[in-house]
KEKETI-211753 format. One record per residue (C-alpha): residue in one letter; x, y, z; residue number from 1. Coordinates in steps of 0.2 Angstrom, whole numbers, plus 5000, padded with zeros to 4 digits. Each point is the difference from the previous one (the first is absolute). Layout:
<pts>
PT  residuo    px    py    pz  num
PT        A     X     Y     Z  NUM
...
</pts>
This chain:
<pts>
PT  residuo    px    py    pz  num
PT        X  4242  6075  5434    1
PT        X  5010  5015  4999    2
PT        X  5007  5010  4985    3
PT        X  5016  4998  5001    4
PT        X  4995  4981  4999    5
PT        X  4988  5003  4984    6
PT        X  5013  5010  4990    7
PT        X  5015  4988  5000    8
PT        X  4988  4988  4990    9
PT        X  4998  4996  4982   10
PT        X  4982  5006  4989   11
PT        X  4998  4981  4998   12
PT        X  5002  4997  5020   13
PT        X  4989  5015  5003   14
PT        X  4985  4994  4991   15
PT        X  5001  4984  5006   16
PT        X  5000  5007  5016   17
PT        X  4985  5013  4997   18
PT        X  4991  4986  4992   19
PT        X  5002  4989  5016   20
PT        X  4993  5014  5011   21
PT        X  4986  5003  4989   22
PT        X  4994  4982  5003   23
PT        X  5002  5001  5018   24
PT        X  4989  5016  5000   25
PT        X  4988  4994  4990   26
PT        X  5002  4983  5013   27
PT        X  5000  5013  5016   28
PT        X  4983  5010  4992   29
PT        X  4990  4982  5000   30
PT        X  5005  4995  5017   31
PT        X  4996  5017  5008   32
PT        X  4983  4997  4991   33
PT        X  4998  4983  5006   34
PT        X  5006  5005  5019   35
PT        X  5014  4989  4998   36
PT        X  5013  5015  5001   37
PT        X  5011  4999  5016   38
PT        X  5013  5011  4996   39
PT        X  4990  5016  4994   40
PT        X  5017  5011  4999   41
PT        X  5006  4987  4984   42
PT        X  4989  5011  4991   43
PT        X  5006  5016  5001   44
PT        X  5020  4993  4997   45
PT        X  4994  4990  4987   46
PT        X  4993  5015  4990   47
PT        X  5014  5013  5005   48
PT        X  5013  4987  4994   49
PT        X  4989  4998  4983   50
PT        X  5004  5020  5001   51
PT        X  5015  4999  5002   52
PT        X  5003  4988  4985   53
PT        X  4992  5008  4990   54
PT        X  5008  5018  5003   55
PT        X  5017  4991  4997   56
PT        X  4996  4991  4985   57
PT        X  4994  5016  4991   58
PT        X  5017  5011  5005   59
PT        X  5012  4986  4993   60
PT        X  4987  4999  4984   61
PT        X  5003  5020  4999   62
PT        X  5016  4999  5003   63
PT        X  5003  4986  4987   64
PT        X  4991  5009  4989   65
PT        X  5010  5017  5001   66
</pts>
């Protein structure tokens, strides 16, 4: 997911979106465990796009907030 893709969304579009990746981390972390874990690169993009959210959410919350 790129950047430019992230900022042309709205807050509520952004959570849902940070709250869908959250479950599939937390869905990626118990397959690695289990041995079940095919794609082992998910992982990382998973959690840089989680990043990436959240760096996003809180410059349009400073932002609105100024």
């Amino acid at each position: 997911m790129k950047a430019e893709d992230i900022r042309t969304k709205t807050l509520d579009q952004l959570n849902e979106e940070l709250e869908n990746l959250c479950k599939e981390a937390f869905n990626l972390r118990f397959q690695r465990v289990s041995g079940q874990l095919e794609n082992t690169a998910r992982v990382r993009a998973v959690r840089r796009d989680i990043a990436r959210i959240k760096t996003i959410l809180g410059e349009k919350t400073a932002q609105a907030s100024v």
